[in-house]
Every structure is written in C-alpha cells, then in structure tokens.
C-alpha positions as CSV (number, residue, x, y, z in Angstrom):
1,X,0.0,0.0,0.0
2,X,1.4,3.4,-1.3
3,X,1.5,6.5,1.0
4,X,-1.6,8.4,-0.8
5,X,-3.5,5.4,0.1
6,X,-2.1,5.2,4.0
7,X,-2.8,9.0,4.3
8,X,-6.5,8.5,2.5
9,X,-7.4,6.1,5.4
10,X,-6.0,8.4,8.2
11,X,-8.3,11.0,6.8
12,X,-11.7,8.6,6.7
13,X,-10.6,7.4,10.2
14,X,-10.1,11.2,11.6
15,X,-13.4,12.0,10.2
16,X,-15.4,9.4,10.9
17,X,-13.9,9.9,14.8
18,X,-15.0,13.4,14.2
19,X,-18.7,12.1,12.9
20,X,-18.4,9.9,16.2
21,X,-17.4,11.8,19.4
22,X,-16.3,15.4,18.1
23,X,-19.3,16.8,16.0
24,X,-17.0,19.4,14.1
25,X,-20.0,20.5,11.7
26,X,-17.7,21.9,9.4
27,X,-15.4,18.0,9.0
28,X,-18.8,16.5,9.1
29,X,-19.8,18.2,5.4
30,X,-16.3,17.8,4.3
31,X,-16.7,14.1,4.9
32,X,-20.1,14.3,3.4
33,X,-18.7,16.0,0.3
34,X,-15.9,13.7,-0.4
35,X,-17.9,10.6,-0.1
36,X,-21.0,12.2,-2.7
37,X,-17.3,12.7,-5.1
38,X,-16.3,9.2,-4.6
39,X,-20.0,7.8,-5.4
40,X,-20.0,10.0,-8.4
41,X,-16.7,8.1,-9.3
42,X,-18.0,4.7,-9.0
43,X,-21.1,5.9,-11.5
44,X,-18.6,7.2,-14.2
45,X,-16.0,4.5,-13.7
46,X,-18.5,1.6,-13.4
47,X,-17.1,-0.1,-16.6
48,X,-13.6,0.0,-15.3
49,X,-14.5,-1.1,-12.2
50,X,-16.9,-4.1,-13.2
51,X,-14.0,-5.3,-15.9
52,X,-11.5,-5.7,-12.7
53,X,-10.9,-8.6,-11.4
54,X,-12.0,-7.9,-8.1
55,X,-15.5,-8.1,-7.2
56,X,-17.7,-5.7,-8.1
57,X,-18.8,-4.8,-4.8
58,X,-15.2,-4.9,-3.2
59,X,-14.5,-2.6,-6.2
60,X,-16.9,-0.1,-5.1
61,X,-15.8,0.1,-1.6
62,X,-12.1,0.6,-2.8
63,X,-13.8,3.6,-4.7
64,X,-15.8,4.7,-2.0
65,X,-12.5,4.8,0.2
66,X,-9.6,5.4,-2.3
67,X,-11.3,7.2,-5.2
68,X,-9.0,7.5,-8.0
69,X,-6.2,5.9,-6.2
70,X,-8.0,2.7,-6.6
71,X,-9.3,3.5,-10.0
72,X,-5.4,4.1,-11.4
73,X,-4.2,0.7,-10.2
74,X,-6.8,-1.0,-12.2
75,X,-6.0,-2.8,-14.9
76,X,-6.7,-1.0,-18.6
C-alpha cells in the first residue's frame, strides 16, 4: 500500500472519529462531500470497475474509500 493510500485512510478514520465523538459540523460536510465525489466516481467509472478482477462490490468500496487511487491501479 502506497502512502496516498495510508494518508487516504488516516483522513476517513479522523473523520469518521469526528462524525463519532467530536461533531466538528464543518469536518462532518467535508466528509459528506468527499464521499458524494467518490460515489460520483463509481457511476462514471462503473465499466472500469466491473472489468476488474476484483468483485464488483469490493470494487466499489475501494472507490468509495480510495477514489481514483484505486481506480489508477486497475487494470486498462
């Protein structure tokens, strides 16, 4: 796992501790935000995604976490 990725899930985890205990309102619509970007992602790139071979619903999750990190490893 490359840095971009490590640094990706340091983010979802601060957030979703945020979402959790903190209730930053601001870090709460970021969070918001960037997972509405990464579901857009997995509507454009559905092609890519479902001609993987990974599963498509494993696919989606690495979307719905990595965005276009996951999306550049995949196979063209």
């Amino acid at each position: 796992m490359n840095t971009a990725k490590n640094i990706t899930i340091v983010l979802w985890v601060v957030l979703g501790l945020n979402f959790l205990f903190f209730g930053n309102v601001f870090l709460n619509y970021f969070a918001l935000a960037l997972l509405a970007i990464h579901a857009v992602e997995c509507i454009v790139f559905y092609k890519k995604i479902s001609a993987s071979e990974d599963n498509l619903i494993y696919g989606f999750v690495q979307t719905l976490i990595f965005g276009v990190l996951y999306i550049k490893d995949l196979n063209k």
